[in-house]
N, C-alpha and C positions, 0 to 999 in steps of 0.2 A: 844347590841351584845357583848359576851366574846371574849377575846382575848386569842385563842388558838396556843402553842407553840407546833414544831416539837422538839425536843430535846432543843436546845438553841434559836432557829428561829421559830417569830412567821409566823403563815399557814395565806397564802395569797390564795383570791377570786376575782375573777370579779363578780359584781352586778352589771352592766349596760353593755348592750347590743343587739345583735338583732337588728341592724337597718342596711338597706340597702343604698346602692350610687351606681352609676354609677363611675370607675375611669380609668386611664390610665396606663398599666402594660407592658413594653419594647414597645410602641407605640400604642398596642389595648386596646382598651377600655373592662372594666371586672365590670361584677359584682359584689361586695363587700359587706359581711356581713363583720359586726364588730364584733369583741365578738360572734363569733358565739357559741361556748360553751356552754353559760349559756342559750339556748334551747334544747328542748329534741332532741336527736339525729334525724336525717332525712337522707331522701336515696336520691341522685343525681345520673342523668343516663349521661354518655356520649356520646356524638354521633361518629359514625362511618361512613367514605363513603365504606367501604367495609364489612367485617364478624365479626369484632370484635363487641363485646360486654361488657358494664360494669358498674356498678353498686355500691357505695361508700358510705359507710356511713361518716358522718360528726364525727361522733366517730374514724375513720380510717380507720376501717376494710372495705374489699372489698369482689367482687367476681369476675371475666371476664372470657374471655375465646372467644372462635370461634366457629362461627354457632350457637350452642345448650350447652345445660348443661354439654353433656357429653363429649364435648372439652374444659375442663377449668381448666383455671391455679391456680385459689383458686376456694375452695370446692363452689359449688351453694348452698344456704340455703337461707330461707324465711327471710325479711326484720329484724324483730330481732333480728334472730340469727349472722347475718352482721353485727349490732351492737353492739351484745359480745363478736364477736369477735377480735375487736381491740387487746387484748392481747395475741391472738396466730396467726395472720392471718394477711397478707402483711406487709407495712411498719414499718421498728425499725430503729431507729436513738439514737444513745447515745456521745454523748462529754463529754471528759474530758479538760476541762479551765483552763490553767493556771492564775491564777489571784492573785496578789497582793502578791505572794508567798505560795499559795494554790494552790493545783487541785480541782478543783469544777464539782461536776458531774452536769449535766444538759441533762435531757431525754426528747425532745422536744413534745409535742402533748401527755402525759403521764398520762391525768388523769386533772379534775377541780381542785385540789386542788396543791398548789406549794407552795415552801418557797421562792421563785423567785415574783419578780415584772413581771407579763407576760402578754401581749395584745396578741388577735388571729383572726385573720381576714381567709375567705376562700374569693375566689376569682372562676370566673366560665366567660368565655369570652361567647359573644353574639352570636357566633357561637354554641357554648357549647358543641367543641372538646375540651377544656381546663378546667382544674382545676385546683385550687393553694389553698395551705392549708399553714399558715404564722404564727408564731410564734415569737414575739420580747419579747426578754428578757432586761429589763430598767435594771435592777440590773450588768448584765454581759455588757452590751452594745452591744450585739448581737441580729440579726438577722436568724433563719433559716426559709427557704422553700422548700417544695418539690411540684411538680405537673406532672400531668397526664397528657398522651396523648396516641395518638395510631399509628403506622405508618403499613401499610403493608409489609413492608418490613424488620421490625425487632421485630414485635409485639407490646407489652406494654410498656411503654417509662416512667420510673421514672427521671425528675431531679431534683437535688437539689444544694441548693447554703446558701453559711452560709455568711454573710456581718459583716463585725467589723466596725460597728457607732459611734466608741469609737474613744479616742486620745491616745489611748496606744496600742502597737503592743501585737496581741496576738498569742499563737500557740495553737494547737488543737488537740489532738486525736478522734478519731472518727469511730465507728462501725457501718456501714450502709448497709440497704439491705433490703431483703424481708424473710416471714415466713412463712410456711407449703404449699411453690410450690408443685402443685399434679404431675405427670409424668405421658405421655401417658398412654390410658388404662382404668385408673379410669372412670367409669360412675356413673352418682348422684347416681343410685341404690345402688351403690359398698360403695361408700361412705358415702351416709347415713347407710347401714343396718350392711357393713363390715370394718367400720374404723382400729378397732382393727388389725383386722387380716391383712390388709391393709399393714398398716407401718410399719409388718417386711416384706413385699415382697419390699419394697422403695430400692432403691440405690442410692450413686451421687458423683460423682466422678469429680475430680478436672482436668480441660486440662494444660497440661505443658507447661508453656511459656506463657497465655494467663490469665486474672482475669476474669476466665467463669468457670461455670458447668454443668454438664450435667446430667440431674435426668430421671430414667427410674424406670420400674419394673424386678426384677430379672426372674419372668413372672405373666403371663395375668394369671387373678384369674379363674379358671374353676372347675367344679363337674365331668369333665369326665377323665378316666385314659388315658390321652394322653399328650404330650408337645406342651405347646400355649409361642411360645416365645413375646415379646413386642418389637418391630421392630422399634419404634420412641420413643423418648427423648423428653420432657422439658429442654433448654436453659436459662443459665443467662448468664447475663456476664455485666461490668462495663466499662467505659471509664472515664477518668480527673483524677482520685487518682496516688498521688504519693506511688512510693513501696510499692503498695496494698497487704494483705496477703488476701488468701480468707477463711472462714467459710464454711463447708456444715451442719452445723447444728449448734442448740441453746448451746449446752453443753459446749464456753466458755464464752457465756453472763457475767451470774456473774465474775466469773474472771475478764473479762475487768473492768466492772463495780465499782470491790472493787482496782481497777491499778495493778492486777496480766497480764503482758503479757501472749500475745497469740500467738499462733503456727499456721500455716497453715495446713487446713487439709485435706490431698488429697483421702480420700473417707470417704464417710459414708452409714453404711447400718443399717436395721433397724428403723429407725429415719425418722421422719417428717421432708421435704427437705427443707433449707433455703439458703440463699444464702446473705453472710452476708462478707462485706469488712471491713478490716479494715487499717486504715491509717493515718497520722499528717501532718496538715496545716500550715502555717505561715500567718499570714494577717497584711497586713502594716493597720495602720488607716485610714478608709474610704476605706476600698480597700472590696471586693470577691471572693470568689473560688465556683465553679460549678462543679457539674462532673452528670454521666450519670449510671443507673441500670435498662436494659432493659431484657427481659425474652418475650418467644416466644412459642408454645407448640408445637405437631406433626412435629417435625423434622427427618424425617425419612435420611438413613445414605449418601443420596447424598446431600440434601438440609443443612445439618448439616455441612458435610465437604467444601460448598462452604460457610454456613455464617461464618465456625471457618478461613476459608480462608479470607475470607474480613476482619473481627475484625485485623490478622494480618497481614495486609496491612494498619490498621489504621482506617476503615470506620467508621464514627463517625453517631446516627441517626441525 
C-alpha cells in the first residue's frame, strides 16, 4: 500500500472495523460499533413515545420531524439521498486546537480520510431513544460526541461534549450547530419539486438576549392571487456555551475555519436556515464540557413566546 501525503502529513485510514459489544455509557448499557466508518453508510430509526420521528444516517445526515413528512425539520428524502446529505444537512461541528503553539483545525465526523490519528464508534442504547456518534482523535488527545434524542417538550435534542484525555490544558474554539432547518410550511411536495424557489421565501432571525432563532417563511408558497401568510416558526436555540455568538447561516463557515472571526448575525433572508453557535472552551486535563442544540418545528406565536420564556428563566431539556 502507498503512502499518501496531504500537503506535509501523511492521509490516515481505518482498516479494521465493524464489530459490535454491548458497553456501559453514563450507566446504560449501548450498543457499540467500533469503526463504524469503514461500512457502507446505513439508516438507524429512533424511537419515540410520542409524534416524533427520525431517521439518521451513519454518514450524519438526517431527517425528522412530527407526525408526517410534511412536519419536518430537515428535508424528508429517500434513504440515499440521507446519506449525501451529510454535507449540507444537520450536524457541523468545527474546532480550532490550540496545540503546541499551533491552531489545529479539526472537523469531527468529516469524511474517511483524515491527517488525524481517529477511532469512531456509534453507540445506540437498548431502548433505541438514544444515539451517540464518537469521535477520538489519539493525535490531539481529544474526545468529541454528539447524540440524539427526542423530548416532547422541547423537540429534537443535540448534545454534545468534547473530553481532553491529554496531560496538557487545552482551549478551544468551536462552531456548532445544525444545517438547512426547513421553517413551517414546507411540504415534501414543496420541497422536492420547489427547493429553489423555496429558499428565497426563508427567513431567520436572531432573539435578543437569548442563543436561539427562529426560521419562518416570509409566506406560504401558493398559485392563487391572494396573501397566505405562515403563522408558525421552526426554533433553535442552545444551552452550556460560554458567550455564544449565533450564525443564521453557513456564509461565515470558511472564515472560521481559515481563524478569520465571526460576527453574530441577527437575520437572514434568502438562505437555507442554519443555526450555528460559536464559542471557546478551556478544559483542565481529564476534565469535559457539554452543552445542548435543540430545534422544535410548528411553533405557532403563543407556544413560541412561552418556550422563549422558559429558555430565559434557564430551562435546560
Amino acid at each position: 500500500m502507498k503512502e499518501v501525503y496531504w500537503s506535509e502529513s501523511p492521509v490516515q485510514r481505518a482498516v479494521d472495523g465493524g464489530t459490535g459489544s454491548i458497553v456501559l455509557q453514563d450507566g446504560e448499557p449501548f450498543y457499540r460499533i467500533h469503526n463504524y466508518h469503514v461500512m457502507p453508510p446505513f439508516l438507524v430509526s429512533l424511537v419515540s413515545g410520542t409524534e416524533h420521528w427520525m431517521f439518521v444516517s451513519s454518514a450524519g445526515g438526517l431527517t425528522c420531524g412530527r407526525r408526517n413528512p410534511d412536519h419536518a425539520l430537515f428535508p424528508y428524502e429517500t434513504d440515499d439521498k440521507v446519506h449525501d446529505s451529510v454535507s449540507t444537512t444537520g450536524p457541523f461541528t468545527a474546532l480550532l486546537v490550540e496545540d503546541r503553539g499551533k491552531i489545529r483545525l479539526w472537523t469531527p465526523f468529516s469524511g474517511n480520510l483524515s491527517t488525524f490519528a481517529l477511532e469512531r464508534n456509534l453507540y445506540k442504547n437498548l431502548p433505541g431513544n438514544r444515539l451517540v456518534f464518537e469521535e477520538v482523535n489519539h493525535d490531539l488527545e481529544l474526545v468529541f460526541r454528539y447524540g440524539w434524542s427526542v423530548s416532547d417538550r422541547f423537540g429534537f435534542v443535540k448534545r454534545s461534549c468534547i473530553v481532553n484525555t491529554g496531560r496538557a490544558g487545552r482551549r478551544i474554539e468551536l462552531l456548532d450547530g445544525l444545517r438547512n432547518l426547513l421553517p413551517f410550511g414546507v411540504t415534501r411536495q414543496t420541497q422536492t419539486g420547489l427547493s429553489t424557489l423555496l429558499d428565497a421565501y426563508k427567513q431567520a432571525e436572531a432573539v435578543p438576549g437569548l442563543c436561539a432563532g427562529v426560521y419562518s417563511l416570509s409566506s406560504i408558497l401558493t398559485d392563487r392571487a391572494e396573501p397566505c401568510e405562515a403563522l408558525k416558526a421552526t426554533v433553535a436555540w442552545s444551552t452550556g456555551l460560554p458567550d455564544p455568538q449565533v450564525l443564521l447561516s453557513e456564509d461565515q463557515v470558511e472564515a472560521f475555519l481559515s481563524g478569520v472571526p465571526v460576527e453574530s448575525e441577527p437575520q437572514a433572508r434568502g438562505r437555507r436556515g442554519a443555526f450555528l453557535v460559536q464559542s471557546a472552551v478551556s478544559l483542565a486535563p481529564d476534565s469535559e464540557h457539554s452543552w445542548y442544540v435543540m430545534a422544535d418545528i410548528d411553533q405557532g406565536p403563543s407556544r413560541l413566546a412561552g418556550l422563549l420564556g422558559q429558555i430565559r428563566k434557564g430551562v435546560a431539556a
